[in-house]
C-alpha positions, 0 to 999 in steps of 0.5 A, a space after each residue: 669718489 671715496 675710498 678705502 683703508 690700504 697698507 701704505 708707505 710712509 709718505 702715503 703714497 703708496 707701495 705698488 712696488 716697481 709699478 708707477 702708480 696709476 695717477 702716473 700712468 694716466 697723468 692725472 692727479 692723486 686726488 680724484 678731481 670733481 667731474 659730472 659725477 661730483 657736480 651731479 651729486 653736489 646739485 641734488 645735494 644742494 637743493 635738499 640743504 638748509 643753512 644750519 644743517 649738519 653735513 658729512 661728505 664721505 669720500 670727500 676728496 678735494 672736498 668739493 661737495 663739501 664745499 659746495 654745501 657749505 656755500 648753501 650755509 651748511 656745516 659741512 666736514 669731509 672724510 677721507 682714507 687719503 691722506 693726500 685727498 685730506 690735505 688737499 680737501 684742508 688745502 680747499 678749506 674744507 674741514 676734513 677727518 682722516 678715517 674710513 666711511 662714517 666710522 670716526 663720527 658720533 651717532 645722529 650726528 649729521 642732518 645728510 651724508 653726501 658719497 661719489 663712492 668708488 663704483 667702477 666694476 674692476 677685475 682683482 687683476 686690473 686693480 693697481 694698488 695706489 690711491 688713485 686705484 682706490 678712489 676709482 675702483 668699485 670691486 667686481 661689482 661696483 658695490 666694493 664701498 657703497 655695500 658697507 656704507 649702507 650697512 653703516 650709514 644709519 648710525 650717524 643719521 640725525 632721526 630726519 637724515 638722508 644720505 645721497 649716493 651717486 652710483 652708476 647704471 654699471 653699478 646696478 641702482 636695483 641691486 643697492 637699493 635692495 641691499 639698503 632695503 635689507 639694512 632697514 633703509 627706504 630709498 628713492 631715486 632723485 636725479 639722474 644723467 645719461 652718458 656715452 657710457 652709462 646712466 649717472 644716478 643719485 639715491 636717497 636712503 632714509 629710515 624705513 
């Protein structure tokens, strides 16, 4: 899951003042870790590769859809706000940039962008501000990331380019893909899983 620009103490791990960060309370790692989500998007991302093609992982994290893409022959780069998720993706061998969504990369640069954004409804008063917090929470809607990615996607698309996003069923599949279509980008729905919980979904946004 991605995440978002945030004030940050100087060793980038975050000010939440007396509060143990999030990663701490629930005794997991720093950096969201691949889970069904990430494989679900890594799969369908994978069959839609060709050796060559041009990929971004948006949100990256420990890199691992950008890895597994680069494992189909893909030229695949990460980007991430984390600088915890960044060196960890670096760890990973995974190219990695520091920067929020597709902002630092140049126009009609990559053949697919991949992104398991933050997509959780959260209250404001449930948020926990650490990096963890960030790459799980979606905002009251889930669409706290996923809106201004579609705003801004189509950008770097090359003139045949894709971008997947993984969204969940919490997060209204119907509700972003109305938005993408205001933004000028047609979308299909290409692989989905149930859970306890919720429905896991992938998108495809291409141009109109």
């Amino acid at each position: 899951m991605g995440e978002e620009t945030s004030d940050r103490d100087a060793d980038g791990d975050g000010d939440s003042g007396d509060r143990p960060s999030l990663a701490d309370q629930r005794d997991v790692a720093s950096v969201y870790q691949p889970a069904e989500d990430s494989d679900l998007l890594a799969r369908t991302a994978r069959k839609r590769v060709q050796a060559g093609d041009t990929i971004l992982d948006v949100g990256t994290g420990s890199g691992y859809v950008a890895a597994t893409l680069a494992e189909a022959g893909a030229q695949a780069v990460g980007v991430d706000v984390s600088p915890l998720a960044c060196r960890e993706a670096a760890d990973n061998g995974v190219p990695v940039v520091r920067g929020n969504l597709v902002d630092p990369f140049r126009t009609d640069a990559f053949d697919l962008v991949a992104f398991n954004p933050p997509y959780l409804p959260t209250p404001p008063e449930q948020e926990w501000d650490d990096w963890m917090e960030h790459a799980l929470s979606g905002g009251d809607d889930g669409r706290r990331l996923v809106d201004p990615f579609l705003e801004t996607v189509e950008r770097v698309l090359a003139p045949s380019g894709e971008a997947l996003v993984l969204v969940s069923s919490l997060t209204d599949p119907k509700a972003v893909r109305a938005y993408a279509a205001e933004h000028g980008l047609a979308s299909e729905q290409l692989a989905s899983e149930k859970h306890p919980y919720e429905a896991l979904v992938v998108l495809r946004f291409y141009r109109d």
